[in-house]
PALUMMAR-62122 format. One record per residue: residue number from 1; x, y, z of N, C-alpha, C, O in turn. Coordinates in Angstrom, 2 decimals, decimal comma. Layout:
<pts>
{pt NUM {X Y Z} {X Y Z} {X Y Z} {X Y Z}}
...
</pts>
This chain:
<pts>
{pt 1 {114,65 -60,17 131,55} {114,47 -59,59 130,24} {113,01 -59,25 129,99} {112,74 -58,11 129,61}}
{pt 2 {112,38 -59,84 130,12} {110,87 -59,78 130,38} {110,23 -58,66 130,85} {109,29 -58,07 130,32}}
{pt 3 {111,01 -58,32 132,23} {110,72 -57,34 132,97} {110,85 -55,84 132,07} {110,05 -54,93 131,85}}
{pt 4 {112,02 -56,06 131,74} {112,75 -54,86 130,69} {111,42 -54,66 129,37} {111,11 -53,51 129,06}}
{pt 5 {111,10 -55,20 129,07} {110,10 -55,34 128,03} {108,98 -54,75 128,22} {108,59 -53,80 127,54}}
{pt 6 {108,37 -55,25 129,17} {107,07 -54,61 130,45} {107,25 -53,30 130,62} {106,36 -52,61 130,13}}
{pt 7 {108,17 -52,70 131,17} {108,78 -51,50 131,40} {108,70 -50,03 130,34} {108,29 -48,87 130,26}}
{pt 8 {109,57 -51,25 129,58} {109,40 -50,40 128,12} {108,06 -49,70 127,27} {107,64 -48,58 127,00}}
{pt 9 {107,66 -51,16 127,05} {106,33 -51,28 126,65} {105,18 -50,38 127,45} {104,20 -50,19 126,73}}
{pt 10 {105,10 -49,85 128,63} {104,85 -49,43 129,75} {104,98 -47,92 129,68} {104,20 -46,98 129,87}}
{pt 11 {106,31 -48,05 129,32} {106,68 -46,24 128,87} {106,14 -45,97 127,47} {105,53 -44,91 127,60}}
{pt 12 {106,07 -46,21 126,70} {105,84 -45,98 125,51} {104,78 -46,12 125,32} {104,59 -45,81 124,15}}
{pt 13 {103,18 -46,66 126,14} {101,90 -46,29 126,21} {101,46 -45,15 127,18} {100,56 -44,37 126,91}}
{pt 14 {102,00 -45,13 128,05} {101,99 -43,71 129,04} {102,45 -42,46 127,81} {101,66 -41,60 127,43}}
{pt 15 {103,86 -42,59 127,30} {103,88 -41,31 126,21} {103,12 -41,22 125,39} {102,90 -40,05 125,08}}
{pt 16 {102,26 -42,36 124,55} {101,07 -41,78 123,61} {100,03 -41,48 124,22} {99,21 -40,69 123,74}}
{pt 17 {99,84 -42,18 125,61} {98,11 -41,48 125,85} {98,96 -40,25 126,38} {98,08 -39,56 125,88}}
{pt 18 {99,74 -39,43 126,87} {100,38 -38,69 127,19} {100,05 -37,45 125,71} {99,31 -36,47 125,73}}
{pt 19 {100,49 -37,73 125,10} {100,63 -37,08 123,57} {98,91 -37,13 123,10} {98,49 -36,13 122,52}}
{pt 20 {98,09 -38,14 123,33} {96,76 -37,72 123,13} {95,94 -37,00 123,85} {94,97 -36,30 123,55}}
{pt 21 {96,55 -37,34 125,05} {95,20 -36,48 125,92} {95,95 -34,76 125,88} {95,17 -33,84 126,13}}
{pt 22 {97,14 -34,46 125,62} {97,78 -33,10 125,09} {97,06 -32,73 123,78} {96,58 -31,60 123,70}}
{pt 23 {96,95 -33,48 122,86} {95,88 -33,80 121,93} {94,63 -33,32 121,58} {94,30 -32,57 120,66}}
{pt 24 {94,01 -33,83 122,40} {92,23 -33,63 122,24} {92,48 -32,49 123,30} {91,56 -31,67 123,19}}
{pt 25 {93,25 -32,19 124,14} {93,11 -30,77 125,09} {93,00 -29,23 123,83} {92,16 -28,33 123,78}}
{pt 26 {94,12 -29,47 123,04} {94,24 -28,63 122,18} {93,34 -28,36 121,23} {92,88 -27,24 121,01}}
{pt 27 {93,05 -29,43 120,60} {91,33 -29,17 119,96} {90,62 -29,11 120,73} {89,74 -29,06 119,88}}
{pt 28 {89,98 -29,04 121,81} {88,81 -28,76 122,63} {89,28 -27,33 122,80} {88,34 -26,57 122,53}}
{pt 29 {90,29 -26,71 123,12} {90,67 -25,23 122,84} {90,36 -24,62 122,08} {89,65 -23,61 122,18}}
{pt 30 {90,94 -25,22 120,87} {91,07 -24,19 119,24} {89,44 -24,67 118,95} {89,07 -23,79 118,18}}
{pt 31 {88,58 -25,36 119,09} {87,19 -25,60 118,96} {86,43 -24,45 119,92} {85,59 -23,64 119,53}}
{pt 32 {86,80 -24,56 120,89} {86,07 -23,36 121,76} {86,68 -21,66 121,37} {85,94 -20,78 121,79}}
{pt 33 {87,76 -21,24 120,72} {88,51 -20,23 120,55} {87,43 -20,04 119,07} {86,89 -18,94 118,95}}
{pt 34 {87,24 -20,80 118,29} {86,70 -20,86 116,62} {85,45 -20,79 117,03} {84,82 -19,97 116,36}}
{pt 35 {84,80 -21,34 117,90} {83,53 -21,61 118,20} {82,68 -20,11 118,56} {81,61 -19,63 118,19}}
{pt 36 {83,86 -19,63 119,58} {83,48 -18,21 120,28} {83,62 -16,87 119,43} {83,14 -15,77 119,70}}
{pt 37 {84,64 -17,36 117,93} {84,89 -15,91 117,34} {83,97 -16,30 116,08} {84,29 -15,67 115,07}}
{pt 38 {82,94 -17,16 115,94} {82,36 -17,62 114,42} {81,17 -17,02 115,28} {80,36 -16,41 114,57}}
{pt 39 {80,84 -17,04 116,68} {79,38 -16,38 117,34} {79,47 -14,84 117,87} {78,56 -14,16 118,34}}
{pt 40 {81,01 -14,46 117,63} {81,09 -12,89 117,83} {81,17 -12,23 116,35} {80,86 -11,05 116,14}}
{pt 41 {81,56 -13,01 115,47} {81,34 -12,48 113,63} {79,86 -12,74 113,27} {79,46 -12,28 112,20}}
{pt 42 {79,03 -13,43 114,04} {77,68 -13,51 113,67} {76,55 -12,55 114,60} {75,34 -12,54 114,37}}
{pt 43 {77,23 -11,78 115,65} {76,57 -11,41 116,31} {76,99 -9,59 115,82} {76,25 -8,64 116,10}}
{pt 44 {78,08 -9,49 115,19} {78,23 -8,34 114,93} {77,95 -8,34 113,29} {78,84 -7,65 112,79}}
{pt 45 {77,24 -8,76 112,48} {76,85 -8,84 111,47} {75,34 -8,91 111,50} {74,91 -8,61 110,38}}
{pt 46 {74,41 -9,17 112,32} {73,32 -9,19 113,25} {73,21 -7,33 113,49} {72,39 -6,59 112,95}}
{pt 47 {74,21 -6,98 114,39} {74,40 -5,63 114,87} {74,48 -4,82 113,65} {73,68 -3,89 113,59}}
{pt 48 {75,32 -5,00 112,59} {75,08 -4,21 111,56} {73,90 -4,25 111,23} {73,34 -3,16 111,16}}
{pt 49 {73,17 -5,39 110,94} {71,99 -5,47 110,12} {71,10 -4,62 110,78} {70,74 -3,66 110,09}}
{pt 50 {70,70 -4,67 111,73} {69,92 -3,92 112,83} {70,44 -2,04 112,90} {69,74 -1,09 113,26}}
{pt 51 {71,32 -2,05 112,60} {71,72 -0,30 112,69} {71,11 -0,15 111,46} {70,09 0,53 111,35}}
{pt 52 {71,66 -0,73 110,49} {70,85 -0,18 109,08} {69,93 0,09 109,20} {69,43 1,20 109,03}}
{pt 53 {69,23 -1,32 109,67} {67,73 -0,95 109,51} {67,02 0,00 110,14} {66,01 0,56 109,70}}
{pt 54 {67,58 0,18 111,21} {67,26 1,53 112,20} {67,53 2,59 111,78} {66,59 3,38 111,91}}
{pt 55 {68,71 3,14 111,16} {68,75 4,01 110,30} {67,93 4,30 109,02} {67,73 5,48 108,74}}
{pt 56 {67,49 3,45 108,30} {66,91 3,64 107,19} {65,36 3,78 107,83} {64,50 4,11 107,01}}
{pt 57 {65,09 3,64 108,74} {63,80 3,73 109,15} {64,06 5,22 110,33} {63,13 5,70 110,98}}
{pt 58 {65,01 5,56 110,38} {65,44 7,14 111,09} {65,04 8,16 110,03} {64,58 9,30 110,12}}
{pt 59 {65,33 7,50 109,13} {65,57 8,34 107,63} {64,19 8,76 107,12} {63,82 9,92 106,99}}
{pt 60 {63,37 7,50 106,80} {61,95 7,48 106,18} {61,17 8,17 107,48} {60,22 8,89 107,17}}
{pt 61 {61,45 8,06 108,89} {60,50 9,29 109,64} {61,07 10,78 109,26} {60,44 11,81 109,05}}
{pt 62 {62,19 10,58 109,24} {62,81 12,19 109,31} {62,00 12,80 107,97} {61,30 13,81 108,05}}
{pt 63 {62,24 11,92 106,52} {61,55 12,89 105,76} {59,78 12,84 106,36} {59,02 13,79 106,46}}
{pt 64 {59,59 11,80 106,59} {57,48 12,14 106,82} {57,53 13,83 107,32} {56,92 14,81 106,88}}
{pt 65 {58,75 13,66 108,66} {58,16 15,16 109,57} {58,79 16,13 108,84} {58,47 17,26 109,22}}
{pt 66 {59,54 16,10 107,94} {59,86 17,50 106,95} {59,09 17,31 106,19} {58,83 18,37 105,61}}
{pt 67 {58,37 16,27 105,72} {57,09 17,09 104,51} {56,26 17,76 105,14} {55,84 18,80 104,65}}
{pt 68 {55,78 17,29 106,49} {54,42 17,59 107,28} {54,83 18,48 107,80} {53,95 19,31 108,02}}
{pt 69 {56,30 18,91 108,32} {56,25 20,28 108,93} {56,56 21,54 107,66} {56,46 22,74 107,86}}
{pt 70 {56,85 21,07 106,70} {56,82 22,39 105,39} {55,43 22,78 104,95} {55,24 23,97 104,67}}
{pt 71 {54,24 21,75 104,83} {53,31 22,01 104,91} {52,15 21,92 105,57} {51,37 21,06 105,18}}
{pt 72 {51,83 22,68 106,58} {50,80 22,73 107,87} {49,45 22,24 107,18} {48,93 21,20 107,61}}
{pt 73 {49,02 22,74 106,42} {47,82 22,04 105,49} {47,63 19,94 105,44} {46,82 19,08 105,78}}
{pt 74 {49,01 20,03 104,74} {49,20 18,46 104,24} {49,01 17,99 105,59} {48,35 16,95 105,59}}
{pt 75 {49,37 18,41 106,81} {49,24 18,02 108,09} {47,80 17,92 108,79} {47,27 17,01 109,43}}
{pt 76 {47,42 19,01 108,49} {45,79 19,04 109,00} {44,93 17,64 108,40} {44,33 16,64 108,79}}
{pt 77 {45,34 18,32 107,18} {44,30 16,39 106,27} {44,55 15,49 106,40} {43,83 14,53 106,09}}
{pt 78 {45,76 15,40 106,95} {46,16 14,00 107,36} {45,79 13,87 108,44} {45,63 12,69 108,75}}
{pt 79 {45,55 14,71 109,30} {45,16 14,47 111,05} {43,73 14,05 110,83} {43,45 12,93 111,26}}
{pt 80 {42,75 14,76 110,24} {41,63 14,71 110,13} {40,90 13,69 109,00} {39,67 13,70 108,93}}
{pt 81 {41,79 12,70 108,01} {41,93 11,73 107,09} {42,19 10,60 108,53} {41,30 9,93 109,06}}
{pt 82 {43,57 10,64 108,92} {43,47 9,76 109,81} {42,23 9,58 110,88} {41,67 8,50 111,10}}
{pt 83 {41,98 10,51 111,37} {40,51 9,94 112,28} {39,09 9,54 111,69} {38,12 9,39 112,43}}
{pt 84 {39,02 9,36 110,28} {37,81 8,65 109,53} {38,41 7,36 109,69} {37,64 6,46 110,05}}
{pt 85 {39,48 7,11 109,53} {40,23 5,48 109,03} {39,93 4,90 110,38} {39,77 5,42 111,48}}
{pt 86 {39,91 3,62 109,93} {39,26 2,24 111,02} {40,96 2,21 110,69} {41,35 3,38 110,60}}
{pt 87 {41,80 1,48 110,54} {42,67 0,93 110,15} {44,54 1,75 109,79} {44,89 2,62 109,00}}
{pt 88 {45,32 0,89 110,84} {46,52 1,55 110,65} {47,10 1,70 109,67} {47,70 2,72 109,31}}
{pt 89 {47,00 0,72 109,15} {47,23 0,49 107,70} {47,25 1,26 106,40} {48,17 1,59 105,64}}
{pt 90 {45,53 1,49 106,39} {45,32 2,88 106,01} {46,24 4,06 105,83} {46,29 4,60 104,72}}
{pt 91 {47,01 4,52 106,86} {47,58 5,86 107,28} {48,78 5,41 107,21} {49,64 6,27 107,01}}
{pt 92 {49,23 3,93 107,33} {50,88 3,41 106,48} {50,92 3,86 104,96} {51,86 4,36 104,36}}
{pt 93 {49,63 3,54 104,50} {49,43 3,97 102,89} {49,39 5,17 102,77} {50,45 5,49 102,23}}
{pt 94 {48,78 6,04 102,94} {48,66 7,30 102,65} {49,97 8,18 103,51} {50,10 9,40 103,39}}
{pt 95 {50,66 7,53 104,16} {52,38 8,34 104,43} {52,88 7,80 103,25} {53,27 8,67 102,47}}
{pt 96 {53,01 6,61 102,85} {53,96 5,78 101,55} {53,42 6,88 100,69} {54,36 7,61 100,37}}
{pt 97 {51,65 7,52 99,92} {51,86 8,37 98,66} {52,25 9,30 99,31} {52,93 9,73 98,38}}
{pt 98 {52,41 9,93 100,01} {53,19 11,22 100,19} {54,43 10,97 99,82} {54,65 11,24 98,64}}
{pt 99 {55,28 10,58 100,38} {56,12 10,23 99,96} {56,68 9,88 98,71} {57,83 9,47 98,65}}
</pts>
């Protein structure tokens, strides 16, 4: 009878670590599946951010070279403004008043 007991007892710890280690397999899955699509929603929200900004800075050159190419003048003074200036800076400012 004893034996029968052992046995039992025997089977019925083999089926729960059985049922746990099925267990923690499945969350170590759905953790790596969540893990991998929370760093592809952050990497394409990243990617947006970066097109914008590239665009909006496509944008602010595109108008500089349509003011400067409508007026050949505004262009000259600025060529010849820019080579007094020590400083890039300078010539960041004076595109911003044109603008």
């Amino acid at each position: 009878m004893l034996t029968f007991r052992i046995a039992i007892t025997a089977a019925v710890i083999a089926f729960i670590t059985a049922l746990t280690a099925s267990l923690v397999f499945t969350e170590l899955g759905t953790f790596h599946a969540v893990a991998r699509a929370a760093a592809s929603a952050a990497m394409d929200a990243a990617s947006a951010s970066t097109l914008s900004r590239l665009g909006a800075e496509v944008s602010r050159l595109s108008s500089v070279v349509d003011v400067l190419s409508s007026n050949p003048s505004l262009a000259d003074s600025l060529y010849a403004h820019g080579k007094s200036l020590r400083q890039v800076g300078d010539v960041v400012d004076l595109l911003r008043k044109i603008l």
